[in-house]
C-alpha positions in Angstrom: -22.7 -25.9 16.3 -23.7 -22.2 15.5 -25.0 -22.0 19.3 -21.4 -23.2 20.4 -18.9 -20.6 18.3 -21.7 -17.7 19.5 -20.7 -18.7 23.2 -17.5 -19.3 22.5 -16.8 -16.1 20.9 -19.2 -14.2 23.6 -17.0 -16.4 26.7 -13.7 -15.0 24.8 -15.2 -11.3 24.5 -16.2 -10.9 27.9 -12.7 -12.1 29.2 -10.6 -9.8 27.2 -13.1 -6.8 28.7 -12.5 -8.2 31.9 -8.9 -7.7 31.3 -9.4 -4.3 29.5 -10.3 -2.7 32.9 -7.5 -3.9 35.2 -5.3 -2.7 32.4 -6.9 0.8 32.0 -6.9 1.7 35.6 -3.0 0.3 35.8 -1.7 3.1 33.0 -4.2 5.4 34.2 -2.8 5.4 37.5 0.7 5.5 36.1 -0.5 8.5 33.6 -0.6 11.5 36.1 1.5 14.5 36.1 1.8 18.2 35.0 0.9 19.8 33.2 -2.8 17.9 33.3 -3.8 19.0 30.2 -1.1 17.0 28.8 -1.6 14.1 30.5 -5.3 14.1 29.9 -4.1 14.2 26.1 -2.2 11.2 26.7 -4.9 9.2 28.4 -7.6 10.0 25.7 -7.7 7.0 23.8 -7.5 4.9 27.1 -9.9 6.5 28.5 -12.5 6.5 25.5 -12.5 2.1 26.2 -11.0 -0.4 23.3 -10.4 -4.5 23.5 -7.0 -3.8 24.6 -6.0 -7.1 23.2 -2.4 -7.0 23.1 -2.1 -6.1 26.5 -4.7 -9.7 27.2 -2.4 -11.6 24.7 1.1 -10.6 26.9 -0.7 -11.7 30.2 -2.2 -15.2 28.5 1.6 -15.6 27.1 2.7 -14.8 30.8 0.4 -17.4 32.6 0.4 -19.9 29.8 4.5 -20.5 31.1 3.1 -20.1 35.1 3.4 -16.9 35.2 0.3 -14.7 36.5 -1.8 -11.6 35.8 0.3 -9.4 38.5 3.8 -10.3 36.9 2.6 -9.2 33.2 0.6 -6.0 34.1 3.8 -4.2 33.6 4.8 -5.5 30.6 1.0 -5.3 29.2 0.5 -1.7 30.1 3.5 -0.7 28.4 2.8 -2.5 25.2 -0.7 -1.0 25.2 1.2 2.6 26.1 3.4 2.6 23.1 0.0 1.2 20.7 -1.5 4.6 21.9 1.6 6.4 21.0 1.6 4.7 17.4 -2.6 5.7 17.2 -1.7 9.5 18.1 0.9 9.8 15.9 -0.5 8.2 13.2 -3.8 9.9 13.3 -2.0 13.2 12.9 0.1 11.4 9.9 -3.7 10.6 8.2 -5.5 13.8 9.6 -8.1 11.6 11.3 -11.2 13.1 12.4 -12.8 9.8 14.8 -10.8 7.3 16.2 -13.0 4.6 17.8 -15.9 6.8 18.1 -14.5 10.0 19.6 -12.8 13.1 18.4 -8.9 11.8 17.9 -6.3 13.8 20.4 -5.0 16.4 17.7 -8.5 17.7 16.8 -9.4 18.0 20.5 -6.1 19.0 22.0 -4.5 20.5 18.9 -1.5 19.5 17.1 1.7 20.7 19.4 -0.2 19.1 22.5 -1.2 15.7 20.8 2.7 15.5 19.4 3.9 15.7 23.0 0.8 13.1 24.4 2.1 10.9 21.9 5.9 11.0 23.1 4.9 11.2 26.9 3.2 7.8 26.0 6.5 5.8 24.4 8.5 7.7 27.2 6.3 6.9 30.6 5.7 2.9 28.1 9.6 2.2 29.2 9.5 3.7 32.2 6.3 1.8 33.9 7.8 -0.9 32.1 11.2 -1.4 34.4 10.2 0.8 37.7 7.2 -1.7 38.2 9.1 -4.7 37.4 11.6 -4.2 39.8 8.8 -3.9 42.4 7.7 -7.6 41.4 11.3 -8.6 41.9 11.8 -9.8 38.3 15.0 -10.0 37.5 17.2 -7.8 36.2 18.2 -9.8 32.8 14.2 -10.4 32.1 13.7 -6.5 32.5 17.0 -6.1 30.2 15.7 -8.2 27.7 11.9 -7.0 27.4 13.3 -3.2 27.4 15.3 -4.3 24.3 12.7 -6.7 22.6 9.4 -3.6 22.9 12.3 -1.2 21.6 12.8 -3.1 18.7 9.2 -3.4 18.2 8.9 0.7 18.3 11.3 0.8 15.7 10.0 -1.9 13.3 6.7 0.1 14.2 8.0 3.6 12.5 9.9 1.7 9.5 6.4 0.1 8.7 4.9 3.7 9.2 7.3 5.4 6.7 6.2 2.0 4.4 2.9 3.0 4.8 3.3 6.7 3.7 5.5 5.9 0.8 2.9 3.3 -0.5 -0.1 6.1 -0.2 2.3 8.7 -2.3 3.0 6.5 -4.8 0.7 6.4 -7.9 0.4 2.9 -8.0 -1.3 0.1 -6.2 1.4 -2.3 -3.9 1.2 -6.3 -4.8 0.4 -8.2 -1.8 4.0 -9.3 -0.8 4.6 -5.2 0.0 1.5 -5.0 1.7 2.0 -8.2 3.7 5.8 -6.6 4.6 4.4 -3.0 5.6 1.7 -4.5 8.1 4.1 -7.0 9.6 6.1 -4.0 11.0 3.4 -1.6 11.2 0.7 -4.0 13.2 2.3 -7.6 13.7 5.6 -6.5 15.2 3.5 -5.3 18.4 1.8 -8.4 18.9 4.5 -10.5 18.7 6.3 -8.4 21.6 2.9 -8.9 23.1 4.1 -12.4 23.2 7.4 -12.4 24.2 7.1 -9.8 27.0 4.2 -12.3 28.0 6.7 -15.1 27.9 10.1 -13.4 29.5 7.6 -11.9 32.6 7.0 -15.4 33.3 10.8 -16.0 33.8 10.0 -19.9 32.8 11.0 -20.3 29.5 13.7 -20.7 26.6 14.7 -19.2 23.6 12.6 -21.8 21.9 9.4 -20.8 23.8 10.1 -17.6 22.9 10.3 -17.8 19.1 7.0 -19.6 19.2 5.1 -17.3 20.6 6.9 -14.6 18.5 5.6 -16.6 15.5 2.2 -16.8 16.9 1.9 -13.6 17.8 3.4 -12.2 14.5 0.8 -14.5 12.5 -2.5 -13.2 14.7 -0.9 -9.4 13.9 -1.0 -10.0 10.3 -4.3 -11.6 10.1 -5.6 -8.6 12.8 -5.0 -5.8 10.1 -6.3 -8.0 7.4 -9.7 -8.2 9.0 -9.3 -4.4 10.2 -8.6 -2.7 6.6 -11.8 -5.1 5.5 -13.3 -3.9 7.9 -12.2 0.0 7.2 -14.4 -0.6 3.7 -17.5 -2.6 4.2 -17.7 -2.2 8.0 -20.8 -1.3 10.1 -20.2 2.7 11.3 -22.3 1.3 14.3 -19.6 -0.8 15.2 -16.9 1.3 14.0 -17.3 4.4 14.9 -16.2 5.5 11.7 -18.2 6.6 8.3 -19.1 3.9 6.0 -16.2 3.4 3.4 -14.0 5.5 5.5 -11.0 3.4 4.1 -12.0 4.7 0.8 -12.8 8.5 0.8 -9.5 8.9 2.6 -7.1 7.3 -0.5 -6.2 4.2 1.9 -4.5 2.0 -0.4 -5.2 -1.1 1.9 -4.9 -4.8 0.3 -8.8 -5.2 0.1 -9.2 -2.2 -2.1 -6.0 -3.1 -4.5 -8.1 -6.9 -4.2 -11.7 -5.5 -4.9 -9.8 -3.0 -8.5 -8.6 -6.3 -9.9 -11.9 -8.4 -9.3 -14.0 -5.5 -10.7 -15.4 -5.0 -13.8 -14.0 -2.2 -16.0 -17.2 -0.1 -14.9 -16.9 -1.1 -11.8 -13.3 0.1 -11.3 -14.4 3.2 -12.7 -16.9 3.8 -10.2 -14.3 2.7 -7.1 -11.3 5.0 -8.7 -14.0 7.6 -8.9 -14.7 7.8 -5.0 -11.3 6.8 -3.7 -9.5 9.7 -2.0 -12.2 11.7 -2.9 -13.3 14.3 0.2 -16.3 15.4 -1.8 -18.1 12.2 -2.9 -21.6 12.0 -1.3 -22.9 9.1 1.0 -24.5 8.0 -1.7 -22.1 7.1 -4.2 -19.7 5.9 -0.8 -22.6 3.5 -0.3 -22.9 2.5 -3.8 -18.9 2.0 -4.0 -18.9 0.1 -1.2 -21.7 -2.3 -2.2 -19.8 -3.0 -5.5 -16.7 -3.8 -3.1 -18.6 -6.6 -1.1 -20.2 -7.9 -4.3 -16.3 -8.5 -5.8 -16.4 -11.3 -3.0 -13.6 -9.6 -1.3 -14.6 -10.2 1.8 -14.5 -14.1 2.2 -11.1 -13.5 0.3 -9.5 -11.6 2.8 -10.9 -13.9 6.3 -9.6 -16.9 4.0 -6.1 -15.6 3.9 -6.0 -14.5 7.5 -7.4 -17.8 8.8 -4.0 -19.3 6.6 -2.0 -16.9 9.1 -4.5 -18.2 12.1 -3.6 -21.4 11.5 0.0 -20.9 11.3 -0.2 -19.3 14.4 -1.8 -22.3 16.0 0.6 -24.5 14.7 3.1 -22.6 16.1 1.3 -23.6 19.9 0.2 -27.1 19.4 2.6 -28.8 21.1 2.3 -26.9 24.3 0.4 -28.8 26.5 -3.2 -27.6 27.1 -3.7 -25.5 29.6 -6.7 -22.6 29.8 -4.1 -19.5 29.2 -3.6 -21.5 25.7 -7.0 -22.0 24.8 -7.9 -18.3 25.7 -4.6 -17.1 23.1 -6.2 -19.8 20.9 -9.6 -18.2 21.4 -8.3 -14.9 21.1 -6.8 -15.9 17.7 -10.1 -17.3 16.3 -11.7 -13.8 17.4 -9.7 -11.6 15.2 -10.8 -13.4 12.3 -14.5 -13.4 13.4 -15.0 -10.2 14.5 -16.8 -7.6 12.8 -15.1 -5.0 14.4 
């Protein structure tokens, strides 16, 4: 059984990289102008590699209505465009150091240059968006309505940003509920309109379809940056590119951290309270903070309560017919919970 969920997950891996590529070279291709330096800015993160699994989930949305790969490469480059924009931006919000493994755009560019990568992203996202549409012929109305549904993504995007700050300024922990509400702007909201750009590029559907996979999609967001702050704490900095407990020395005040202070001992706390937000604690007491973390039983915890939002995201699909665009958003589902990066 073991054998079987390895190959599965290896078989769904090695699909979404597939996909990665055609998707890269399309916004590459689209990202060219002057002056370079700017533009090389702007491709930085696209360049340094990534799942790109939103951009996967809007073509699988797109076929799983009989749509194909060529009609949704628009709509997935663009949704992967504006996630870039969101990853500038909000590295220079946090003061990041490493994104993914490489030095993040405003510590390599500098500030004024990374500003404007960032909004040459959102602005060249629309654009790509409707000038290669039209060339596939799609109609007008589609085009209409996916320029209105990724704009209202954008903007639930930046309300669940400013969420975000407001949380890390104020002195206290946020219960669940406002964590749940900040990510479901901040991360969900983008792969829902993975979804329904997938869906209106097929031009096959109806509003019904479409609220489906916006549930689906919404559900596999929240459960995505559930398993990503976990992963921000006790993750491998192998695999993530980032220092171990990064989550913690930089004040994050993620829903695993608020989970792990109310599991822990009094001494315990102490100790995590000690190293959050703290720039100077040593490796050693990160590594000891995070080993007290993992041993509140966080961990199964948090992939419990996204595999709840998994499975209302499958529920939201079941009645669709099977076909091997579902399985793979089915698959791709199942791999946000598993992953360990």
């Amino acid at each position: 059984m073991r054998s079987r969920v390895m190959k599965a997950s290896n078989t769904i891996r090695d699909e979404i990289e597939s996909n990665a590529s055609r998707v890269n070279e399309f916004i590459l291709s689209f990202l060219e102008g002057e002056p370079s330096e700017l533009y090389q800015a702007s491709a930085h993160y696209i360049m340094s590699g990534g799942k790109r699994l939103r951009p996967f989930i809007v073509i699988k949305s797109c076929e799983m209505f009989g749509g194909n790969s060529n009609m949704a490469m628009p709509a997935a480059a663009a949704l992967e465009m504006v996630h870039n924009f969101s990853l500038v931006h909000d590295d220079i919000m946090d003061n990041d150091d490493i994104r993914h493994g490489v030095t993040t755009v405003h510590k390599y560019y500098g500030m004024p240059l990374a500003i404007l990568a960032g909004d040459i992203l959102f602005s060249k996202a629309f654009q790509l968006l409707v000038v290669n549409s039209r060339k596939l012929g799609l109609k007008v109305d589609s085009i209409t309505e996916m320029v209105a549904r990724l704009s209202t993504a954008c903007i639930s995007v930046c309300e669940g940003q400013a969420k975000d700050v407001g949380m890390a300024y104020d002195r206290k922990f946020s219960a669940k509920s406002q964590y749940i509400n900040m990510i479901s702007k901040k991360t969900a909201a983008l792969f829902e309109a993975s979804c329904i750009l997938g869906v209106l590029s097929a031009e096959n559907s109806n509003n019904n379809d479409i609220e489906n996979l916006a549930s689906f999609g919404r559900n596999i967001g929240i459960a995505f940056q559930l398993i990503d702050d976990l992963i921000g704490i006790v993750g491998d900095p192998k695999l993530t590119g980032k220092a171990v407990g990064n989550d913690i020395r930089e004040g994050k005040k993620t829903y695993p951290i608020f989970l792990a202070l109310e599991n822990a001992t009094c001494y315990e706390r102490d100790k995590i309270l000690k190293a959050f937000n703290s720039k100077n604690v040593s490796d050693i007491d990160l590594k000891e903070t995070v080993g007290i973390i993992s041993a509140t039983g966080i961990d199964q915890y948090i992939r419990n309560t996204a595999k709840d939002h998994i499975a209302k995201a499958m529920k939201s699909i079941e009645y669709y017919k099977e076909s091997v665009p579902k399985q793979a958003l089915e698959s791709a589902a199942r791999f946000i919970v598993e992953r360990s990066l």
